[in-house]
C-alpha positions in Angstrom: -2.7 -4.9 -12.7 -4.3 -7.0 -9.9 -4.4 -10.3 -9.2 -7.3 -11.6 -7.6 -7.8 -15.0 -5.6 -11.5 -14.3 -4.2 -12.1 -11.4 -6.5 -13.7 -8.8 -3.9 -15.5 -6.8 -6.6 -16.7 -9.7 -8.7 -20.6 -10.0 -8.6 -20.0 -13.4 -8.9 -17.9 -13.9 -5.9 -21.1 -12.2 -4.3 -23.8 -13.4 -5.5 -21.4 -17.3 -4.7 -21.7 -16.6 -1.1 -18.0 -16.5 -1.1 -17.7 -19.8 -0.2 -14.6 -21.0 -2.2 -12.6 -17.9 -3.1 -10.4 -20.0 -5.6 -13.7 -20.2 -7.6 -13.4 -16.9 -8.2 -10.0 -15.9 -9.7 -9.0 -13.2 -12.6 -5.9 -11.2 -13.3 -7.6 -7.7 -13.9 -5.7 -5.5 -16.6 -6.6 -1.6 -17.3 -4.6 0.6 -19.7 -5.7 4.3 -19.4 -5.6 7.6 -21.9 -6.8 7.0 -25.9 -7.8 3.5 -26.2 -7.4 2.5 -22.9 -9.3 -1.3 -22.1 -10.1 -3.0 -19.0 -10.2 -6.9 -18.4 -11.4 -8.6 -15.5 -12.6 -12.0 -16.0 -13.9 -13.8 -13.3 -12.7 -17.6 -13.5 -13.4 -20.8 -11.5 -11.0 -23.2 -9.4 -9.9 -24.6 -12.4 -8.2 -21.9 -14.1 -6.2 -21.4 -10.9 -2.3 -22.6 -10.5 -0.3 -21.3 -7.9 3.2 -22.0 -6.8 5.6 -20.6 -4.0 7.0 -18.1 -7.2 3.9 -17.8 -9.3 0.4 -17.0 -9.6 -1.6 -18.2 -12.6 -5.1 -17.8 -14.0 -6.3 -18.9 -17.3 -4.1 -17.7 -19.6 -3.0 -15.0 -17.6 0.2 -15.3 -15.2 2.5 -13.9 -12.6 6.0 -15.1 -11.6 8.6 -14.3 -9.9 12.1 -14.7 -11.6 15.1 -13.8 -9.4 15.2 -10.2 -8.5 12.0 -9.3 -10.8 8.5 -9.7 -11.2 6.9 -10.6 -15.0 3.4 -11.0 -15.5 2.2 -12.2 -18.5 -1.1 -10.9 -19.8 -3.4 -12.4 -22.4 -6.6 -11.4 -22.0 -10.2 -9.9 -24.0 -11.4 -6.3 -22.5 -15.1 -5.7 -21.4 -17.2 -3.5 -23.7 -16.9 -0.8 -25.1 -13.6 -1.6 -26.6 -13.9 -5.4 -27.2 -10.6 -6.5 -27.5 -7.5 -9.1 -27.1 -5.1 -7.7 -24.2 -1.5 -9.5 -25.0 1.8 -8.5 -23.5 4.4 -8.9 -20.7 5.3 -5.6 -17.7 8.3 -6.5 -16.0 8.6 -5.2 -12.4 11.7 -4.8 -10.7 11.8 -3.6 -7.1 14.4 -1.2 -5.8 13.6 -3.2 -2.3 11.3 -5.6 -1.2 9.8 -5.3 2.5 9.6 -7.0 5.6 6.2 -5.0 6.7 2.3 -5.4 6.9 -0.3 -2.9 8.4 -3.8 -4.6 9.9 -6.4 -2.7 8.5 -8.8 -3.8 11.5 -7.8 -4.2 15.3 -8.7 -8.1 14.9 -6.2 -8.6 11.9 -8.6 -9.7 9.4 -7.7 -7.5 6.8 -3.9 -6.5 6.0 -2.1 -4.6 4.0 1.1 -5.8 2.6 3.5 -2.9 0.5 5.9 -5.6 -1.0 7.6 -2.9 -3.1 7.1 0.9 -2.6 9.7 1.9 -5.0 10.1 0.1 -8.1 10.7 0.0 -12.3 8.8 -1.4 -14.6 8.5 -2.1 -18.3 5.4 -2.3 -20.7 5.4 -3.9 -23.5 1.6 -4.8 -24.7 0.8 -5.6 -27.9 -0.7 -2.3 -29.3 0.8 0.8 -30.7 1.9 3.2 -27.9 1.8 0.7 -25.1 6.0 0.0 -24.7 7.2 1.8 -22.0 9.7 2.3 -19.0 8.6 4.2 -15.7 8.3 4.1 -12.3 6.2 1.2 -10.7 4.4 0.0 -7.6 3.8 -3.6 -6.0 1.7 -4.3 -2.9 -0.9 -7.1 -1.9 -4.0 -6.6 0.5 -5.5 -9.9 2.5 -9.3 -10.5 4.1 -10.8 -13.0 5.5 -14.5 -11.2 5.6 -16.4 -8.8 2.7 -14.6 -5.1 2.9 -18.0 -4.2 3.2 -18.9 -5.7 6.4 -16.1 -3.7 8.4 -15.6 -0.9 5.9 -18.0 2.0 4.8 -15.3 4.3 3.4 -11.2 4.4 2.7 -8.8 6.4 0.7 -5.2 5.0 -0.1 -2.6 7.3 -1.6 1.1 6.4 -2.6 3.2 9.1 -3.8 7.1 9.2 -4.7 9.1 11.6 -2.6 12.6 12.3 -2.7 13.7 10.3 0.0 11.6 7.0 -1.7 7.8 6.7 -1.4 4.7 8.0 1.1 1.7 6.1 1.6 -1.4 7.4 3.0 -4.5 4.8 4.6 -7.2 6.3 5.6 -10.7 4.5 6.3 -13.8 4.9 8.0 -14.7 1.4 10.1 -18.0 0.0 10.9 -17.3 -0.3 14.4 -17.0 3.5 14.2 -13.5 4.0 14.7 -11.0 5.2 12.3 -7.8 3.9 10.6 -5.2 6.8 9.6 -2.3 5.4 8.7 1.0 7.3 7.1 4.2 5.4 6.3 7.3 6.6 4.9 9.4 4.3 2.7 13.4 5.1 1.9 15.2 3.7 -1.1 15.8 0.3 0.7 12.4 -0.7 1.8 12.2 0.7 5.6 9.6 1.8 6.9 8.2 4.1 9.4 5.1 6.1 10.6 5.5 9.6 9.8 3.7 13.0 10.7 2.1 14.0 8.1 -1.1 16.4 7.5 -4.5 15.9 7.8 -6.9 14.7 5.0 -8.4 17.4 3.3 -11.9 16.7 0.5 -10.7 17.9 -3.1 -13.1 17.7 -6.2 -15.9 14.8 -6.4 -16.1 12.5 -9.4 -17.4 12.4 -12.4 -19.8 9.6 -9.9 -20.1 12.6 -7.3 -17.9 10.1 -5.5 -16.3 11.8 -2.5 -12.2 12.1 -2.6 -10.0 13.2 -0.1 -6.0 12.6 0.6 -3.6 14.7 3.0 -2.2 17.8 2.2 -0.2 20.7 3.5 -2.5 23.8 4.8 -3.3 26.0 2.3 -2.8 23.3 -0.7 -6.0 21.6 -2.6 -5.3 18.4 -3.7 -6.0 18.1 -7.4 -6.4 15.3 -10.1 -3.8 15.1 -12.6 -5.4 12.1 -14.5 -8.7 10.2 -14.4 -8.0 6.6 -14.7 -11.2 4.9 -13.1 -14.0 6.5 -12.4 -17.4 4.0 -11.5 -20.1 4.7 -8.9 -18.2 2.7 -5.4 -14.6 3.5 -6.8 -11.9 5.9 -8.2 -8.7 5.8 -9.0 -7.0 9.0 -10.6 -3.7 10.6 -10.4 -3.7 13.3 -7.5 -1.2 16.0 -6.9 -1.1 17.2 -3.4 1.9 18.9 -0.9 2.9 16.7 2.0 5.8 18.7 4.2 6.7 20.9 1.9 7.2 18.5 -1.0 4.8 19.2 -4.1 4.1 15.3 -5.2 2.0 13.3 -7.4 0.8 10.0 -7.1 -2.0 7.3 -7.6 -4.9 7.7 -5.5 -8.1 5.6 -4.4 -11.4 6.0 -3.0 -13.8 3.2 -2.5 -17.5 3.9 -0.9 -18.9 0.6 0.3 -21.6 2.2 1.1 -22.5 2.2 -2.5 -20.9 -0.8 -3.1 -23.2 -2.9 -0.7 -26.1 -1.5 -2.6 -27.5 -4.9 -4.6 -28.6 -2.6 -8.2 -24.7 -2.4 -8.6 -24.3 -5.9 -8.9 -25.6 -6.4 -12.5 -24.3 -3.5 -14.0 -20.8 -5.1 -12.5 -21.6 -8.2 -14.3 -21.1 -6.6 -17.6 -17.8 -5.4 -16.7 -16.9 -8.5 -15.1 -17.9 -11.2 -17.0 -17.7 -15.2 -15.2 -15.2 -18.0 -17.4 -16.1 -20.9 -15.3 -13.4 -22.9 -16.6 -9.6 -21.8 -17.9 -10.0 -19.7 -21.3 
């Protein structure tokens, strides 16, 4: 689940000149395994409605009541598997933080982990999709294109023992580097932590390049695919960081690839443009 407010992969946004990112809204839903769907409507200004405890978009919503999160989904998946997405996932941090990490030296792109540690409850309206596990929340903020200051990042978060470890790692267009490592406890403190160097472990089903720390002597390997497209993965990755065999969700985003204007059609029939609520 993401929730967009100037949708960064829309072609839309793009092609828009990303003048009015409230013009280009969706709450973007993707259920993985048999029958797994993916829904990421683009929609305009006036399918937006936010509030200091909700986000809403179309008929699609998230809101924050007391110590949870419930988001509200009710939306159609893109081809192949044309189909009505309906249900409600419950988040529940175990703490919420007080941190943010600049992804550039000017500040004008941060990350935001709200919730490292959390539990969350599915319950979509298709057989097999009710279920309890363990659950993530974070938010990332821009105020220019990823593209423009990024040709390459990775972003790992893994459980540990002691609460959660996330790994930032990107390649900037100003040629320096960003290799961040953060440690979260049970609470929601954080700190920097030593932690291994990023080792290359097997390419997509794109040929996309992956990599994520990990121990000497240990290859990372994927556990799950989840998304695979030409610019971006996202899998489920089991690597050793100190010692500590863990598994965990794991990105990698070329905007390299991205920047490159053929992708932006075959985008458009993933992310199809509602200019008004529905």
């Amino acid at each position: 689940m993401i929730g967009f407010i100037g949708s960064v992969f829309s072609p839309w946004y793009h092609w828009s000149g990303r003048g009015n990112p409230a013009n280009n809204c969706c709450i973007n839903v993707a259920t993985y395994g048999k029958g797994g769907r993916f829904a990421m409507t683009d929609r305009g200004e006036g399918a937006l409605r936010r509030s200091a405890d909700a986000l809403e978009v179309g008929p699609s919503a998230m809101r924050w009541l007391g110590d949870r999160l419930e988001i509200s989904i009710n939306e159609v998946s893109s081809p192949p598997l044309i189909s009505r997405m309906r249900g409600t996932i419950t988040v529940v941090p175990e703490a919420v933080t007080r941190v943010e990490l600049p992804l550039t030296q000017d500040g004008a792109h941060v990350w935001r982990p709200f919730a490292p540690t959390s539990r969350i409850s599915v319950d979509l309206e298709a057989p097999g999709w009710q279920f309890e596990g363990h659950g993530y929340f974070d938010s990332n903020f821009g105020t220019r294109p990823l593209e423009q200051d990024f040709s390459y990042w990775t972003w790992g978060r893994f459980p540990t023992r002691d609460g959660a470890a996330c790994f930032y790692d990107a390649a900037r267009r100003d040629g320096t580097n960003l290799d961040a490592a953060i440690g979260f406890d049970s609470q929601g403190r954080a700190k920097m932590i030593d932690a291994p160097a990023a080792k290359p472990f097997k390419r997509t089903l794109w040929a996309l390049r992956r990599e994520t720390r990990a121990d000497d002597g240990f290859t990372p390997r994927q556990i799950k695919p989840m998304l695979d497209a030409p610019f971006y993965s996202r899998s489920v990755v089991e690597t050793q960081i100190n010692g500590e065999v863990v598994q965990g969700v794991h990105e990698a985003l070329d905007l390299n690839r991205y920047a490159n204007p053929v992708l932006k059609p075959m985008l458009a029939c993933r992310v199809p443009r509602r200019k008004n609520w529905g």
